[in-house]
N, C-alpha and C positions, 0 to 999 in steps of 0.2 A: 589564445585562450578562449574557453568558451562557459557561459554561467550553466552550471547546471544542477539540477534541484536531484538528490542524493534519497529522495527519498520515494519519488517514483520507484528508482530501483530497488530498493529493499519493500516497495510497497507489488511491485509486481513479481520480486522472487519471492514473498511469500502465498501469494493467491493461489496458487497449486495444493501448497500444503493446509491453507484452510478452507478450501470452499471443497475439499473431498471428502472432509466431515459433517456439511451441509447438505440438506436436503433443500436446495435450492436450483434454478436456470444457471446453465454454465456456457450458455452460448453468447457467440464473438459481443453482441449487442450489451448481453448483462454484465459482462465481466467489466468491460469496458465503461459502464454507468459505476459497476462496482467502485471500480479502479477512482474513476475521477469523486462519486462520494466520500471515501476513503483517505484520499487526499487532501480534502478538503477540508476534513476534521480531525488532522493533523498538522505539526509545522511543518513549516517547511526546512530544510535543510541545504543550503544551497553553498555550494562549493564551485572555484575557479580553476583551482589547480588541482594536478595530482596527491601534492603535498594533504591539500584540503580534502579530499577525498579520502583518501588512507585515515586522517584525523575521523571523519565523521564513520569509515568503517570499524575503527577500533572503539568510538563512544557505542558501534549498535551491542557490541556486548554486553551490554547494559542490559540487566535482566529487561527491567522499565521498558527500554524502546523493542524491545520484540513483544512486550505484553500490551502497550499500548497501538502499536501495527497491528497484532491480531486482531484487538477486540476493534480498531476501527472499521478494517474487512467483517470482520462479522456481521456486525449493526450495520454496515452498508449494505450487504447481502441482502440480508432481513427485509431491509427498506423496500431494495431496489426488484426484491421476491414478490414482494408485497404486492408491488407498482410497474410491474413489466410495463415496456411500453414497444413491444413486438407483436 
């Protein structure tokens, strides 16, 4: 088994669909800042098993955890737009 935080992924399958509506940097350097600010003012979500995974994919239905993913990528963006560091 191996610990893994569930939220990376649905924090990196969303950055496609919100950072095309920004007029923001989308190169390797800022998505990547993006990503890890993003995450960081979010829980974490961390799953062992399969079992556990499937669980925490059926909770992202949850209007809530797609509206709070978005708006954390946003205000990361923003930040991270703000504050290039390339």
């Amino acid at each position: 088994m191996q610990l893994k935080n569930y939220m990376e992924d649905a924090v990196e399958q969303m950055m496609d669909r919100v950072l095309k509506d920004l007029d923001v940097c989308k190169c390797d350097r800022c998505r990547m800042d993006i990503k890890a600010l993003a995450l960081n003012n979010l829980p974490p979500k961390y799953v062992v098993s399969e079992e556990g995974e499937l669980y925490v994919k059926t909770n992202e239905l949850v209007r809530q955890f797609e509206v709070d993913i978005i708006k954390a990528i946003t205000m990361a963006a923003i930040k991270v737009n703000n504050n290039k560091r390339h």
